[in-house]
C-alpha positions in Angstrom: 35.0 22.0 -80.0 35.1 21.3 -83.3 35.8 17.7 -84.7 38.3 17.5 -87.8 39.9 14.8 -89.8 42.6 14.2 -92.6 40.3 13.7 -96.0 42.7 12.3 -99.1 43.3 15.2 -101.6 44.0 14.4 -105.3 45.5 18.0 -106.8 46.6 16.0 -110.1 46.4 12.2 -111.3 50.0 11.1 -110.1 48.9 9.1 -106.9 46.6 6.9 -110.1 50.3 6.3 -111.2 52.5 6.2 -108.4 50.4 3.8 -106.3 49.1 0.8 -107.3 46.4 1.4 -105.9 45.2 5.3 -105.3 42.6 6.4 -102.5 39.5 8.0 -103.9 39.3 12.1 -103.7 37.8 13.1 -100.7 37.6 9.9 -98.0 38.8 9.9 -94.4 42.3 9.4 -93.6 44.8 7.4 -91.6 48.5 7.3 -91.5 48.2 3.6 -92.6 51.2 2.4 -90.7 49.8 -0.6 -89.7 49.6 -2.0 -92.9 53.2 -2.0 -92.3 54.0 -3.1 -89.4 54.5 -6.7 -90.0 56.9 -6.5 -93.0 59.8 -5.7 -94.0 60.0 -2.1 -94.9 63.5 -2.7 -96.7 62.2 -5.3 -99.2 59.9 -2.7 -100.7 60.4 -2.1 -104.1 58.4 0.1 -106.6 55.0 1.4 -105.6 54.8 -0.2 -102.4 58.0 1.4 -100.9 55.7 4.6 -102.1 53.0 3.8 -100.1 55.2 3.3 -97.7 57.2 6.5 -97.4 54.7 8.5 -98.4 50.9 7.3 -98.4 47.9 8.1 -95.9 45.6 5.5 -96.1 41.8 6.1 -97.3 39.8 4.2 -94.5 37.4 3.8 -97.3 39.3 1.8 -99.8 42.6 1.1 -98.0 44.1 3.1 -101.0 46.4 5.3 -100.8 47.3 9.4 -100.7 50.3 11.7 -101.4 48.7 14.3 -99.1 45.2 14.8 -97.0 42.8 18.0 -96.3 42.5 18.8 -92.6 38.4 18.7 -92.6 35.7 19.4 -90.4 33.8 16.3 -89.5 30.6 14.9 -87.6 30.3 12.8 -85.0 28.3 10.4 -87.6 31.1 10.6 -89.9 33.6 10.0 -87.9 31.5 6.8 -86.5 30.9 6.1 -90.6 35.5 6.1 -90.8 35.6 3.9 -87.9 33.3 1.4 -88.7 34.9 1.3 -92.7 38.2 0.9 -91.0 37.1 -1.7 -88.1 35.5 -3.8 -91.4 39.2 -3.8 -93.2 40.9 -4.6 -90.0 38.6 -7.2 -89.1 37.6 -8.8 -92.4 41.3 -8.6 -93.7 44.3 -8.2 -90.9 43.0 -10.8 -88.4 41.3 -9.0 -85.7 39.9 -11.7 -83.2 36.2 -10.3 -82.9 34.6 -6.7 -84.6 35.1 -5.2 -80.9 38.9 -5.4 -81.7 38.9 -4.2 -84.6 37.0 -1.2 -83.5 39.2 -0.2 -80.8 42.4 -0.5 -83.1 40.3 1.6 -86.3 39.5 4.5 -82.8 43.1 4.2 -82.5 43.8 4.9 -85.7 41.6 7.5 -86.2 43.0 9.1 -82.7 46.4 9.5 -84.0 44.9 11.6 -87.4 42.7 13.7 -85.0 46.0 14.4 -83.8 47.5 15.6 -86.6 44.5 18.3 -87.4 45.9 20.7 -84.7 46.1 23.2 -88.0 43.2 25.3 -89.9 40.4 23.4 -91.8 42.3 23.7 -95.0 45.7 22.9 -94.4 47.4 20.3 -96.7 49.5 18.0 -94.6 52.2 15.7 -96.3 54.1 12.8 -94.6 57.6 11.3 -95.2 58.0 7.6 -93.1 61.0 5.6 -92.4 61.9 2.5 -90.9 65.3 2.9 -88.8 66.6 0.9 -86.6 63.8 -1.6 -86.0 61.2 1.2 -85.4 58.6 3.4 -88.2 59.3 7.0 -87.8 56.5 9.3 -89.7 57.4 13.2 -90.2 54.3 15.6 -91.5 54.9 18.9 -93.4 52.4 21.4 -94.2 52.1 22.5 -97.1 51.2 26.2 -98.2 50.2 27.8 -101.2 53.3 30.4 -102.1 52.1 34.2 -102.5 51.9 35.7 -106.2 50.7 31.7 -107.5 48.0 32.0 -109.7 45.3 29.0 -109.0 42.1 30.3 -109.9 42.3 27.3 -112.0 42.0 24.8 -108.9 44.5 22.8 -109.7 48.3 22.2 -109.0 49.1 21.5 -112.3 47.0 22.8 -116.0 47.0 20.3 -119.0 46.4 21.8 -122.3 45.0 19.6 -125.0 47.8 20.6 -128.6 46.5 20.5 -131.6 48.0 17.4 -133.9 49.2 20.1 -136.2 51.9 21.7 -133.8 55.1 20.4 -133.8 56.0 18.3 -130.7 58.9 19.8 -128.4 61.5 17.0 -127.6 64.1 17.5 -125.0 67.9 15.5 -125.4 68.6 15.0 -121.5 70.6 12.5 -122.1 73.0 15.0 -124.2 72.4 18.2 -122.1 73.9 15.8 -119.3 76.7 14.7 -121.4 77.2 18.5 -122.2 77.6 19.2 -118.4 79.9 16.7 -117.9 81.7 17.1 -120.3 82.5 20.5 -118.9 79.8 22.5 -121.6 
């Protein structure tokens, strides 16, 4: 049987942006709900209501991840995630004693095992919710759509412009006063 785990995946540099703090490319994954679970999810504001609805956790750096990699992993490596994880738990949430704090980072790492039921390769999003007292998580998978060119390897391409070209400018805030106004 083959091992696998959720490794954060960086396609572009928005999670850099839209976290304030952004998992590195490429570590182990969690969900990360526990870094929830003794606030307030309503009284997020800003990037921390991101992380919230929308952020694996890198068990590495505690940072976070739009979407994760289902990966193959060792034994060793997977040993390497929990003992990263049991350190943050530990060192940083209060777990009594390091035996704790392993159990809860095997838990952890149990629940995204669980979510690698796909093909090494598949890109796995997640949308979470507080309702009701209780955190609800949904995962997607994501897939590439036929006919997309990405022999570039990534999701989006910047191009550097020369200073010489003339910069494009949108008005959106009169193309929306066109449409309502019935133009």
């Amino acid at each position: 049987m083959t091992l696998k785990l959720p490794r954060t995946l960086r396609l572009d540099p928005s999670d850099t942006f839209v976290f304030a703090q952004a998992a590195e490319p490429g570590e182990w994954a969690v969900t990360g709900t526990f870094l929830f679970l003794d606030g307030d999810p309503s009284r997020l504001t800003g990037k921390a209501l991101t992380a919230f609805r929308s952020g694996f956790v890198g068990v590495r750096s505690l940072g976070f991840s739009t979407l994760v990699v289902v990966s193959e992993a060792s034994e060793e490596e997977r040993a390497q995630a929990e003992e990263h994880l049991a350190g943050h738990i530990h060192a940083r949430f209060g777990a009594p004693d390091r035996e704790s704090a392993r159990a809860a980072a095997r838990e952890e790492l149990d629940v995204a095992a669980s979510l690698c039921d796909l093909p090494v390769g598949s890109v796995v999003a997640m949308h979470r919710v507080a309702t009701d007292g209780a955190i609800r998580e949904d995962f997607r998978t994501l897939h590439q759509r036929p006919g997309v060119d990405r022999s570039h390897g990534r999701a989006f391409l910047f191009v550097e412009a020369d200073a010489d070209e003339p910069e494009e400018q949108a008005d959106l805030v009169g193309l929306l006063r066109d449409t309502t106004a019935g133009g």
